[in-house]
Backbone of each chain as nested JSON, in Angstrom:
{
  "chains": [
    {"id": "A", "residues": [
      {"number": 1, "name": "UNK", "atoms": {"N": [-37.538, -76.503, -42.468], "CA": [-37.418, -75.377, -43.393], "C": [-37.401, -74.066, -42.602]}},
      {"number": 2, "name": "UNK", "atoms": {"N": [-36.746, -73.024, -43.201], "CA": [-36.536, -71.733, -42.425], "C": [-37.122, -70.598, -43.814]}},
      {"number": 3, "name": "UNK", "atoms": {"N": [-38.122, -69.991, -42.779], "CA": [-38.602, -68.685, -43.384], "C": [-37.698, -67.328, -43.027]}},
      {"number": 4, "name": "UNK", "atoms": {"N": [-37.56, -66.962, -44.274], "CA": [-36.762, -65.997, -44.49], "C": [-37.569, -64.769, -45.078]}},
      {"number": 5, "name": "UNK", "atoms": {"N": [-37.097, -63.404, -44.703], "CA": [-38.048, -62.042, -45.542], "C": [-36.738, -61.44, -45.772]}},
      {"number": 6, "name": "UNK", "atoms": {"N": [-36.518, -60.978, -47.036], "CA": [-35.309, -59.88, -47.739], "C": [-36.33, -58.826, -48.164]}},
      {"number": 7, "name": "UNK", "atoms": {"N": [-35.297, -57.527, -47.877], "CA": [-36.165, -56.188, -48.314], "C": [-35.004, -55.989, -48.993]}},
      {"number": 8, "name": "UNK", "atoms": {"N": [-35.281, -55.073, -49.793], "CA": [-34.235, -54.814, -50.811], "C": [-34.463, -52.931, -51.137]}},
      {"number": 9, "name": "UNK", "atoms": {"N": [-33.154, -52.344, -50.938], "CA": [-33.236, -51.416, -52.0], "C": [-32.461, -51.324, -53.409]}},
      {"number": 10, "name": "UNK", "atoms": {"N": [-33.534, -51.046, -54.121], "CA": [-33.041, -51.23, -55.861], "C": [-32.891, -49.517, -56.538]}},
      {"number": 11, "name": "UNK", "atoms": {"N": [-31.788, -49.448, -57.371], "CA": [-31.948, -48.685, -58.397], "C": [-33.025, -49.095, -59.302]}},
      {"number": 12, "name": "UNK", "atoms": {"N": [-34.105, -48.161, -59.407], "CA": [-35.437, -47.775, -59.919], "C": [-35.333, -48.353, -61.088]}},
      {"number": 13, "name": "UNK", "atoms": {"N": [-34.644, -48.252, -62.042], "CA": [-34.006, -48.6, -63.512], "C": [-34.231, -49.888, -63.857]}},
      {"number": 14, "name": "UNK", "atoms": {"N": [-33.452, -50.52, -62.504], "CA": [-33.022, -51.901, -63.004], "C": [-34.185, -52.967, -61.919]}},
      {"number": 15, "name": "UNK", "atoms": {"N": [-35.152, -52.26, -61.62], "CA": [-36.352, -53.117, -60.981], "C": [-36.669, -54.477, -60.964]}},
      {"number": 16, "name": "UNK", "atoms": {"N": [-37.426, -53.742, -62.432], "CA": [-37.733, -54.64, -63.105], "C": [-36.948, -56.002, -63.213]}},
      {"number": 17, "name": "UNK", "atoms": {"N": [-35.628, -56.061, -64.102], "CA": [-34.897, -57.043, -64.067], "C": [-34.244, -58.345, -62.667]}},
      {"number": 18, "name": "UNK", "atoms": {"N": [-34.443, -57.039, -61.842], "CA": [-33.95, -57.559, -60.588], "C": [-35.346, -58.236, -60.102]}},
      {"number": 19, "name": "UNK", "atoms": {"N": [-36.019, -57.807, -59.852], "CA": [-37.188, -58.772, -59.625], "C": [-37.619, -60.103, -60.3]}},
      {"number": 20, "name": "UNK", "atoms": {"N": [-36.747, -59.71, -61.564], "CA": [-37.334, -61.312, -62.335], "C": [-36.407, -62.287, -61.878]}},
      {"number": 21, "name": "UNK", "atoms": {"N": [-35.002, -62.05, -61.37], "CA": [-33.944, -62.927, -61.005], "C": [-33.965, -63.457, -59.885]}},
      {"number": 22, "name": "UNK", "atoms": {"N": [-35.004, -62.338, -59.179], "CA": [-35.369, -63.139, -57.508], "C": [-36.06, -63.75, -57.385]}},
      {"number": 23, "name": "UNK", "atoms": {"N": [-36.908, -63.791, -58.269], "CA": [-38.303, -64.459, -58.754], "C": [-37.605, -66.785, -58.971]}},
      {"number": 24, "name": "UNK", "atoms": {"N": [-36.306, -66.194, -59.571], "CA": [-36.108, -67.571, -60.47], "C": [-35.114, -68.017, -59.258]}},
      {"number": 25, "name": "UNK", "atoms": {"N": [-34.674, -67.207, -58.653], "CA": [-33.744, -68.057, -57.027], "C": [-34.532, -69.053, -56.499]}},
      {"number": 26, "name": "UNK", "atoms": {"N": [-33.923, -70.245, -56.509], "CA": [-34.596, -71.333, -55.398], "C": [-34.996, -71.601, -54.247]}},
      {"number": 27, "name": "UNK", "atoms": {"N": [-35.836, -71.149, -53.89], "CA": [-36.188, -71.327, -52.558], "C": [-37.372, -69.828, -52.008]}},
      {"number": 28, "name": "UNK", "atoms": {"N": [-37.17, -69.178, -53.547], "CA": [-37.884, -67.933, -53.352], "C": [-39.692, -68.106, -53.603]}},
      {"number": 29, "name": "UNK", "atoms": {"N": [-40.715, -67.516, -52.538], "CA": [-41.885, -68.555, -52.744], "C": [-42.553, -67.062, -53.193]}},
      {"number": 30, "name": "UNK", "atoms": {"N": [-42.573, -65.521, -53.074], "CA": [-43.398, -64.591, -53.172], "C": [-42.007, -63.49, -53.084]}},
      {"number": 31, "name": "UNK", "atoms": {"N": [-42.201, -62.999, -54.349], "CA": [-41.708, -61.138, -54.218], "C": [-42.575, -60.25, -55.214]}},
      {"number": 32, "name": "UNK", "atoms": {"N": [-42.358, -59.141, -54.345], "CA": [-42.872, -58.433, -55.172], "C": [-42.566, -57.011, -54.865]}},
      {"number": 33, "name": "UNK", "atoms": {"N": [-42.608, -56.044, -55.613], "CA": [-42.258, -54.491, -55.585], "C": [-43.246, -53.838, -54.491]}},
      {"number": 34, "name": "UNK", "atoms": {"N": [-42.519, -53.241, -53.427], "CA": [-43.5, -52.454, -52.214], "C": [-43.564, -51.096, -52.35]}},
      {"number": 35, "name": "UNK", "atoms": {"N": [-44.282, -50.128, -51.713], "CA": [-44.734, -49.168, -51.545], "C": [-44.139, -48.98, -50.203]}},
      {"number": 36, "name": "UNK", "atoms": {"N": [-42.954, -47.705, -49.648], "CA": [-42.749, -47.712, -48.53], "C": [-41.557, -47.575, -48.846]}},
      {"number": 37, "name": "UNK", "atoms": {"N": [-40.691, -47.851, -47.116], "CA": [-39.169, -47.903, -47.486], "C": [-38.315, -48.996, -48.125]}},
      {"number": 38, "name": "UNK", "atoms": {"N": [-38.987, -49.585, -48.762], "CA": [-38.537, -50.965, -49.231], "C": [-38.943, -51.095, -50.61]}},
      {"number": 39, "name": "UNK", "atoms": {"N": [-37.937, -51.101, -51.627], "CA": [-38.563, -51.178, -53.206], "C": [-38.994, -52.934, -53.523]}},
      {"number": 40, "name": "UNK", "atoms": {"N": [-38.433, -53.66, -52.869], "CA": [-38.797, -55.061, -53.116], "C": [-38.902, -55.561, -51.85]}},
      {"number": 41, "name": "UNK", "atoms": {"N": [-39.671, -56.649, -51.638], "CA": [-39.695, -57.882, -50.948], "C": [-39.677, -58.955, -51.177]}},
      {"number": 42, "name": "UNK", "atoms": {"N": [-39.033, -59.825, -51.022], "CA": [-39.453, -61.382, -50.81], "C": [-39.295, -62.319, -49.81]}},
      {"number": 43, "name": "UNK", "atoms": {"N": [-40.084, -63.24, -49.608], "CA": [-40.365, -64.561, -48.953], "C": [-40.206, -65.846, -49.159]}},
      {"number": 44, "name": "UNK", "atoms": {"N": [-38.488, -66.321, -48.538], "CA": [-38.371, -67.468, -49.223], "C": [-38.28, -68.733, -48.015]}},
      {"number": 45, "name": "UNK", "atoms": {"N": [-38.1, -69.853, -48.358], "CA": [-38.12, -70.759, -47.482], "C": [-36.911, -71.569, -48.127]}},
      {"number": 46, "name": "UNK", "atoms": {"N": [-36.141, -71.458, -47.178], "CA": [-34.75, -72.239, -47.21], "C": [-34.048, -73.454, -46.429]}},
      {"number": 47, "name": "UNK", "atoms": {"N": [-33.439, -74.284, -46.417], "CA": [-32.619, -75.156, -45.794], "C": [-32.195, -75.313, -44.173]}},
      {"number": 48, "name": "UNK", "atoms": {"N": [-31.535, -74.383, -44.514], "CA": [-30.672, -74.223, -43.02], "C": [-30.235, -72.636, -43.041]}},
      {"number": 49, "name": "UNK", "atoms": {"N": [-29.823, -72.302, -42.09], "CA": [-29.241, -70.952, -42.129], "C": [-27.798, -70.712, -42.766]}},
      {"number": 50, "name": "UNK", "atoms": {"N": [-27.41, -71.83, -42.996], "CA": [-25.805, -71.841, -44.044], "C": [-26.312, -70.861, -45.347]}},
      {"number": 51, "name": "UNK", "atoms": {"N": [-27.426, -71.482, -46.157], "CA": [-28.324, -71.39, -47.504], "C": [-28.693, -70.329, -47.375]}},
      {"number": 52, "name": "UNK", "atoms": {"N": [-28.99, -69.724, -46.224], "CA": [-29.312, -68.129, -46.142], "C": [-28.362, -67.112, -46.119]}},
      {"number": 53, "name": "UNK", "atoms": {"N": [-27.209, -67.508, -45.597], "CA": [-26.219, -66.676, -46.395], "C": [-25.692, -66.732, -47.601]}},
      {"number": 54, "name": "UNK", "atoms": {"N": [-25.833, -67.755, -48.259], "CA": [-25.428, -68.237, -49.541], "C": [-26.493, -66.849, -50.691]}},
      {"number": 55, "name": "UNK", "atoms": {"N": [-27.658, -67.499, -50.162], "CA": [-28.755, -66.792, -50.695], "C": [-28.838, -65.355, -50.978]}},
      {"number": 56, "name": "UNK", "atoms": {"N": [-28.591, -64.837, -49.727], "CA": [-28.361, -63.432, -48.958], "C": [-27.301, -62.546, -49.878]}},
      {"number": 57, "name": "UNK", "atoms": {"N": [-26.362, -63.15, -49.985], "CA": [-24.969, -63.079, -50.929], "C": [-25.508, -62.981, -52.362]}},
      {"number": 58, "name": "UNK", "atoms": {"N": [-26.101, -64.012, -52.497], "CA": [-26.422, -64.053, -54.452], "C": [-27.861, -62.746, -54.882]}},
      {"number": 59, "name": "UNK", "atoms": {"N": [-28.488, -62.794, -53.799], "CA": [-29.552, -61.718, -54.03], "C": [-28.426, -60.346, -53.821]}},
      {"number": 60, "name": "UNK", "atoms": {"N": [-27.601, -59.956, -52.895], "CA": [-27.172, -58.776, -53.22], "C": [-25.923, -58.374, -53.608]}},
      {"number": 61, "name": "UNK", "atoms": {"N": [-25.965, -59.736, -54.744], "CA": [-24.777, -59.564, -55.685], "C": [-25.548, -59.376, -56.919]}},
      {"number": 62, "name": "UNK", "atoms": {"N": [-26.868, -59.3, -57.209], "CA": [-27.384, -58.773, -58.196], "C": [-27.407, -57.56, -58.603]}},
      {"number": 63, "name": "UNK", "atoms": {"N": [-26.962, -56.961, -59.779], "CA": [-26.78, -55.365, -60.319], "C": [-27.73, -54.688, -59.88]}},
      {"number": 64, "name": "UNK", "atoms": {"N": [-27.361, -53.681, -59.163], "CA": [-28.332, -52.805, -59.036], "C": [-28.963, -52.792, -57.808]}},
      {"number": 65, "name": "UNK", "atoms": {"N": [-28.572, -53.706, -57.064], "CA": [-29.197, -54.011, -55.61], "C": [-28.228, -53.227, -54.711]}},
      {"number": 66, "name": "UNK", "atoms": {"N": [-29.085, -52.332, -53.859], "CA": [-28.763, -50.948, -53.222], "C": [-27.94, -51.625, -51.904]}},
      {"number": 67, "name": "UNK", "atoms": {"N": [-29.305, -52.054, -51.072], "CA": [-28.902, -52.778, -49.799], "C": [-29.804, -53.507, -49.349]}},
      {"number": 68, "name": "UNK", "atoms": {"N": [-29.678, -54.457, -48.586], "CA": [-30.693, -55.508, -48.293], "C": [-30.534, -55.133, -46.843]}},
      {"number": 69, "name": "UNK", "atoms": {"N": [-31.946, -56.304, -46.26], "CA": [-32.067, -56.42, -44.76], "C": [-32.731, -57.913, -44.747]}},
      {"number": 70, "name": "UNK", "atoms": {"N": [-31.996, -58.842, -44.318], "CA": [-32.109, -60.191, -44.181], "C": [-32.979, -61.08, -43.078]}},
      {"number": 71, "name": "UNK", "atoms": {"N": [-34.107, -60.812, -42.394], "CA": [-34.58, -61.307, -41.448], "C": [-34.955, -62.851, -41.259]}},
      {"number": 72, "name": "UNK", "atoms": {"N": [-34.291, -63.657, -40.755], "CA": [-34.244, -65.136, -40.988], "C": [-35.18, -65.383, -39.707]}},
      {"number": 73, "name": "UNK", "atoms": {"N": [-35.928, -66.599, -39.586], "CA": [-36.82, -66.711, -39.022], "C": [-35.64, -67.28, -37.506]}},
      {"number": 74, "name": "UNK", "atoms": {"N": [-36.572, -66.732, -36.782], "CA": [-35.649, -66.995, -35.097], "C": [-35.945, -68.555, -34.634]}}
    ]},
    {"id": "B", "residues": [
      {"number": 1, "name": "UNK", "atoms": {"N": [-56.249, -59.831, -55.604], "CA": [-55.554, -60.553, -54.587], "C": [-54.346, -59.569, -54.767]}},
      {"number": 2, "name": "UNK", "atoms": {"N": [-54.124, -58.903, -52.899], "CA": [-53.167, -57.995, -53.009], "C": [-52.281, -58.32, -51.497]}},
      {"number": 3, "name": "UNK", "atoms": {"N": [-51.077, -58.295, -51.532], "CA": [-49.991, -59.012, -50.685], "C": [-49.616, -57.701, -49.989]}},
      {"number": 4, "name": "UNK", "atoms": {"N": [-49.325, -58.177, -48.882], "CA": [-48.447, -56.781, -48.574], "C": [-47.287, -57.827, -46.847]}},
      {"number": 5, "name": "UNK", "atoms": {"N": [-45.903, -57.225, -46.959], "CA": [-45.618, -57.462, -45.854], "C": [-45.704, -56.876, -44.51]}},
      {"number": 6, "name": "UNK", "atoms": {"N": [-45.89, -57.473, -43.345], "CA": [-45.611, -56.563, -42.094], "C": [-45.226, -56.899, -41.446]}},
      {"number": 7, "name": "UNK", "atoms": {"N": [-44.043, -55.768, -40.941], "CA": [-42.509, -55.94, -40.071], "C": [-43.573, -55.355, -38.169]}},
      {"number": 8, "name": "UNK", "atoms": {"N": [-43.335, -56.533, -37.423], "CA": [-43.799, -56.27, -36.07], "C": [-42.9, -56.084, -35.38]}},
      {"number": 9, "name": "UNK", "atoms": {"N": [-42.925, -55.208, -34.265], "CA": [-42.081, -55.434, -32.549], "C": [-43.156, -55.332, -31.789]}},
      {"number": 10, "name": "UNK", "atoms": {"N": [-43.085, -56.278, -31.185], "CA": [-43.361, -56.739, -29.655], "C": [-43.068, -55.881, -28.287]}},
      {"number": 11, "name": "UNK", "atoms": {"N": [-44.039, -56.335, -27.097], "CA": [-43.196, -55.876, -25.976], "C": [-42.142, -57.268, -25.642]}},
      {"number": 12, "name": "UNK", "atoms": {"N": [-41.456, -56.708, -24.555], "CA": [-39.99, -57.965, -24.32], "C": [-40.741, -59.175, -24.296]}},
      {"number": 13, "name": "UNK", "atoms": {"N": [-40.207, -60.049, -25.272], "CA": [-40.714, -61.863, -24.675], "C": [-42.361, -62.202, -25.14]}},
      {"number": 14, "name": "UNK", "atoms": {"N": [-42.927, -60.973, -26.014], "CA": [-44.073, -61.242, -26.476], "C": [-44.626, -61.975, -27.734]}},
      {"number": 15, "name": "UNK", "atoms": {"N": [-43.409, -61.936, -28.589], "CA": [-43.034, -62.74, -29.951], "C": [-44.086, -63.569, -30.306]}},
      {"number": 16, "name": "UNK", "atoms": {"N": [-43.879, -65.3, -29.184], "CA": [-44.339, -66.02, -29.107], "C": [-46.041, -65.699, -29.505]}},
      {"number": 17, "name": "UNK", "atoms": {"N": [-46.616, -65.32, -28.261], "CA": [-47.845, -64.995, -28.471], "C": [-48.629, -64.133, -29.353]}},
      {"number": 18, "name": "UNK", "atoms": {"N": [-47.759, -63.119, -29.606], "CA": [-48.498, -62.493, -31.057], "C": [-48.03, -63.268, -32.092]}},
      {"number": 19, "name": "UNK", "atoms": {"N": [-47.407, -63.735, -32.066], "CA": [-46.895, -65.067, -33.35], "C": [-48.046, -65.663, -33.804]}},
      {"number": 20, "name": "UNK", "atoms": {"N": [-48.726, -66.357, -32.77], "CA": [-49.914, -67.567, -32.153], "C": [-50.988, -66.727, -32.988]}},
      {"number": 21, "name": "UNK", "atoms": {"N": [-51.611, -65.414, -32.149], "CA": [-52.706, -64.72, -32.229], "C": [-52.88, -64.188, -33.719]}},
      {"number": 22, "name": "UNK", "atoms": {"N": [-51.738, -63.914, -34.206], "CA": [-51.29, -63.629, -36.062], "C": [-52.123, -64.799, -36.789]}},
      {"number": 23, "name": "UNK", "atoms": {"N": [-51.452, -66.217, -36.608], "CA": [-51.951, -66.726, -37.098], "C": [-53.637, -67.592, -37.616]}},
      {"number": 24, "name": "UNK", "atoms": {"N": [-54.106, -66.586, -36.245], "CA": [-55.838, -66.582, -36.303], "C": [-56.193, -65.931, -37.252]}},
      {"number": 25, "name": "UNK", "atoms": {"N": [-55.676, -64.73, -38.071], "CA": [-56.175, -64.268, -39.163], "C": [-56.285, -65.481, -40.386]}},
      {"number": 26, "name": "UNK", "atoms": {"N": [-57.207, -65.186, -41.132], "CA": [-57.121, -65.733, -42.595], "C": [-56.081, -65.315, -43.635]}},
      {"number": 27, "name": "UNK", "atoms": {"N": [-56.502, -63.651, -43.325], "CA": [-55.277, -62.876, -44.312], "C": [-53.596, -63.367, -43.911]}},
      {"number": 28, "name": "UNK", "atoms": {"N": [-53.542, -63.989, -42.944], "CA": [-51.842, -63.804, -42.799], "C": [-51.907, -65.374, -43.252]}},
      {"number": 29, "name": "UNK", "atoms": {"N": [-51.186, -65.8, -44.486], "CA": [-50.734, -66.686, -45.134], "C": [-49.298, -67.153, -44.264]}},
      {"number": 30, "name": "UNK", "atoms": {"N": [-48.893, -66.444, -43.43], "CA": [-47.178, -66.73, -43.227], "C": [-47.264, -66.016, -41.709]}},
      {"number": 31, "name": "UNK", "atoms": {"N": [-46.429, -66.407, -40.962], "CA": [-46.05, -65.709, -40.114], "C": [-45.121, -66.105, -39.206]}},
      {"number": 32, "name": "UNK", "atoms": {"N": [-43.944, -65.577, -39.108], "CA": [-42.643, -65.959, -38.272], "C": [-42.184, -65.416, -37.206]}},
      {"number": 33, "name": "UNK", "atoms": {"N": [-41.686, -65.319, -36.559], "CA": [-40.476, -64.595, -35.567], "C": [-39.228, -64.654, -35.927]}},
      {"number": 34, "name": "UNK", "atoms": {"N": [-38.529, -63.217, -36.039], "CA": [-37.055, -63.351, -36.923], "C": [-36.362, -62.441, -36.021]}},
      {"number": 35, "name": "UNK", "atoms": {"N": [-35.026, -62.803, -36.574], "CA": [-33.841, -62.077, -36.108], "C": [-33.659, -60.913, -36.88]}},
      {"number": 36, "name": "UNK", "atoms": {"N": [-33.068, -60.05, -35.943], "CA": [-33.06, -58.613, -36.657], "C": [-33.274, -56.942, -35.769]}},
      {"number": 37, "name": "UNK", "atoms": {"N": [-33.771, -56.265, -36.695], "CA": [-34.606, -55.42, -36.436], "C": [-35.865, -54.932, -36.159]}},
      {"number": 38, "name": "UNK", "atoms": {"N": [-36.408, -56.032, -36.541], "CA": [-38.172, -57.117, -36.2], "C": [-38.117, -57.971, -35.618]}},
      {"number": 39, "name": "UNK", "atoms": {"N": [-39.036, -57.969, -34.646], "CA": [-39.861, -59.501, -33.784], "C": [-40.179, -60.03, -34.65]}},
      {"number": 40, "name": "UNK", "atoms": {"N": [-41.633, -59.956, -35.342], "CA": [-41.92, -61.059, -36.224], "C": [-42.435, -60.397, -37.358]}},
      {"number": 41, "name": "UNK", "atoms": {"N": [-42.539, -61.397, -38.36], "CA": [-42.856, -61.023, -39.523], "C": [-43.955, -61.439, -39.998]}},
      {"number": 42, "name": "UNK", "atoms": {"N": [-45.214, -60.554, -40.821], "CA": [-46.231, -61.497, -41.508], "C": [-45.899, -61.275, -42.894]}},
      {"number": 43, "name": "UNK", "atoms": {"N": [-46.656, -62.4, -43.525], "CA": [-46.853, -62.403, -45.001], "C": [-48.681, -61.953, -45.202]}},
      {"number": 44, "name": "UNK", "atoms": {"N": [-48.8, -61.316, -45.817], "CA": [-50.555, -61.088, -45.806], "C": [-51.433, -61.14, -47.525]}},
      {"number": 45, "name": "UNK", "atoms": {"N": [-52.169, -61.712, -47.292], "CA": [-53.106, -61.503, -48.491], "C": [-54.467, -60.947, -48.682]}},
      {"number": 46, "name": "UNK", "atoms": {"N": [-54.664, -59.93, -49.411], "CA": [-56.165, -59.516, -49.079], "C": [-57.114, -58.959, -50.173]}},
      {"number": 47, "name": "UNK", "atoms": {"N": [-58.077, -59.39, -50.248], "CA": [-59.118, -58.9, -51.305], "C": [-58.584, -57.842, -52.045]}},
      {"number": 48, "name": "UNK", "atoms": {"N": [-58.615, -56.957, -51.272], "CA": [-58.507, -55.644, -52.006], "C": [-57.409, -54.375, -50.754]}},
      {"number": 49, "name": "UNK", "atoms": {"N": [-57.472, -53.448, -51.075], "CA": [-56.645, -52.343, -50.522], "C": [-57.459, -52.463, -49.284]}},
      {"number": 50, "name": "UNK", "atoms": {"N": [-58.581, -51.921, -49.181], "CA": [-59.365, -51.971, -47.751], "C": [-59.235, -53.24, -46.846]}},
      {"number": 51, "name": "UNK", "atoms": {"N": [-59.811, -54.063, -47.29], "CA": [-59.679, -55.286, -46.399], "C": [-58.655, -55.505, -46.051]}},
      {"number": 52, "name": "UNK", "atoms": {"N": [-57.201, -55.068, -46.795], "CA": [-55.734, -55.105, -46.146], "C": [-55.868, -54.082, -45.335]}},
      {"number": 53, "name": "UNK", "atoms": {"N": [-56.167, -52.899, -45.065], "CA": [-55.979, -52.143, -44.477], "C": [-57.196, -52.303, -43.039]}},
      {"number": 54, "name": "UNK", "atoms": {"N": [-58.004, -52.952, -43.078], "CA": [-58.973, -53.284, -41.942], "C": [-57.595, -54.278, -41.362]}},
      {"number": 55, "name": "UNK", "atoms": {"N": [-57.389, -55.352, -41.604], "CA": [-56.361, -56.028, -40.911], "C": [-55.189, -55.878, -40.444]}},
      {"number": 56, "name": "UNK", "atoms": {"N": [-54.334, -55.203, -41.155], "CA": [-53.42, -53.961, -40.732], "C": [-53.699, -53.723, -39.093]}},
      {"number": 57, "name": "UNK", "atoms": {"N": [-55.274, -53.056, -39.342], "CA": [-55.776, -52.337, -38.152], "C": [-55.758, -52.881, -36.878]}},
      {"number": 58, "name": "UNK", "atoms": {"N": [-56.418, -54.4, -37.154], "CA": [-56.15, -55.009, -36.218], "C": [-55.191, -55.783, -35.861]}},
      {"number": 59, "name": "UNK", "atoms": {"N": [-54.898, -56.071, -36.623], "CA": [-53.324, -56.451, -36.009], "C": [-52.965, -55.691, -34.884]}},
      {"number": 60, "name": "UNK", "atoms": {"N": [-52.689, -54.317, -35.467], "CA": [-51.679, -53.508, -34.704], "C": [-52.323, -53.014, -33.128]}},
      {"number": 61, "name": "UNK", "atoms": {"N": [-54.03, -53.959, -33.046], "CA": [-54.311, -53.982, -31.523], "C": [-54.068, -55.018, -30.773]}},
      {"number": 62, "name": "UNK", "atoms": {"N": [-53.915, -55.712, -31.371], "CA": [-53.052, -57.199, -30.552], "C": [-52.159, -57.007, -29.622]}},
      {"number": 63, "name": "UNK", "atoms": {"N": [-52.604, -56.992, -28.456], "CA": [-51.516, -57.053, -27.387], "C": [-50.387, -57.76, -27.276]}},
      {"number": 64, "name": "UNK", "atoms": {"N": [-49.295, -56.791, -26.636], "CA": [-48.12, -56.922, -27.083], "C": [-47.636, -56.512, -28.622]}},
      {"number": 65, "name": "UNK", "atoms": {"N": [-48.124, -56.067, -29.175], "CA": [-47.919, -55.493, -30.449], "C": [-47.683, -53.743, -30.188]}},
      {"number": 66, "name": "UNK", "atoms": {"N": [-46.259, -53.512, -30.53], "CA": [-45.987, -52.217, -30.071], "C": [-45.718, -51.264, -31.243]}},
      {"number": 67, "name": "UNK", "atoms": {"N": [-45.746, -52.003, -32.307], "CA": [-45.218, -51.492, -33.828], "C": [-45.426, -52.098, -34.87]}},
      {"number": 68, "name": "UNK", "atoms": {"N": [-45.858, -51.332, -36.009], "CA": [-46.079, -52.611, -37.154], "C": [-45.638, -51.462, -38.314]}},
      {"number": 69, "name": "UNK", "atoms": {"N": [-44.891, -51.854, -39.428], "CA": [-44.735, -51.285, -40.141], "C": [-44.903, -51.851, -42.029]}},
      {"number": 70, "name": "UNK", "atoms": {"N": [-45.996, -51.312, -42.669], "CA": [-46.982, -52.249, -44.015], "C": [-45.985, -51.932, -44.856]}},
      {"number": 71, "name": "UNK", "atoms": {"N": [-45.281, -52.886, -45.589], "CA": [-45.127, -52.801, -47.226], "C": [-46.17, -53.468, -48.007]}},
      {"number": 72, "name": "UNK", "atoms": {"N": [-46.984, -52.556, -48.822], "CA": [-48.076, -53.076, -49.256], "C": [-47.62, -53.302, -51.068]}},
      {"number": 73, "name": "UNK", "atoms": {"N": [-47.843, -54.27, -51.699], "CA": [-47.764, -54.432, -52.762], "C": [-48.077, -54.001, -53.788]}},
      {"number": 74, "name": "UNK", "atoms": {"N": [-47.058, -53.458, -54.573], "CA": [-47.257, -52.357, -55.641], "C": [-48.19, -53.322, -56.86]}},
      {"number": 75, "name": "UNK", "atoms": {"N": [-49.226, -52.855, -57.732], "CA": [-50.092, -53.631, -58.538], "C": [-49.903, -53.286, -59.575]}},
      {"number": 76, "name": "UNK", "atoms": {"N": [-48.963, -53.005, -60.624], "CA": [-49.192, -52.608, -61.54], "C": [-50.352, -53.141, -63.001]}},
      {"number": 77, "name": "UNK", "atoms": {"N": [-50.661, -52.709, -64.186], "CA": [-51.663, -53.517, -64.596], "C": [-50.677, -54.125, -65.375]}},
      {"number": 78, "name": "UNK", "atoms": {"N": [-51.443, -55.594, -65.774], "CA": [-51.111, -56.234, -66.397], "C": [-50.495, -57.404, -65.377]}},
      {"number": 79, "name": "UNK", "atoms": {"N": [-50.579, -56.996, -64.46], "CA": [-49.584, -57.839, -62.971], "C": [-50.371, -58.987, -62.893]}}
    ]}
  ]
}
């Protein structure tokens, strides 16, 4: 299994919603809204590194998602 | 119970071992080495605001630890 951390910047608006959809992604084990330069985080544990771009892709193809930063475990 | 992430850099080739020494905490539930813009990454859990922030502290004396930067978890009520 590969640990993965996504930071996310979100339009403020659509937070909320966006957090509940990252919440229901497979493989997603902890997010939650940060304090800092980062409006979200999460911590997921995935497959292979194929699944992390797959992943990577579907989290910031969600409305409202500003820009991500993808750190896959080395 | 309050989460917060923290983004580390290392000195060159130090990863490994603050990786190791990370995982002596209790509070760090997680802890990796990633590709990127970060050496490694923790996941953290902690009583309360302080006790995250005592660990924070030390962390960031761990040799080879040249940077640490907290996203601490927003609580809203009802959370």
């Amino acid at each position: 299994m590969l640990n993965v951390c996504v930071l996310l910047k979100v339009v403020p608006t659509k937070q909320e919603a966006i957090l509940e959809k990252i919440k229901r992604i497979k493989g997603v084990r902890k997010a939650f809204y940060a304090y800092g330069r980062w409006d979200i985080v999460a911590f997921l544990e995935l497959q292979d590194y194929k699944s992390i771009r797959v992943i990577s892709g579907e989290i910031n193809s969600i409305d409202g998602v500003r820009s991500t930063e993808t750190l896959p475990e080395a | 119970m309050i989460s917060a992430c923290v983004l580390i850099r290392t000195e060159r080739g130090k990863f490994a071992e603050v990786t190791e020494r990370l995982k002596q905490f209790k509070e760090v539930k997680n802890v990796f080495a990633v590709l990127g813009r970060y050496d490694v990454v923790a996941d953290l859990e902690a009583a309360d605001f302080e006790a995250l922030g005592n660990v924070v502290l030390r962390m960031g004396r761990i040799a080879g630890v040249v940077f640490t930067e907290t996203l601490v978890e927003v609580q809203a009520k009802g959370d």
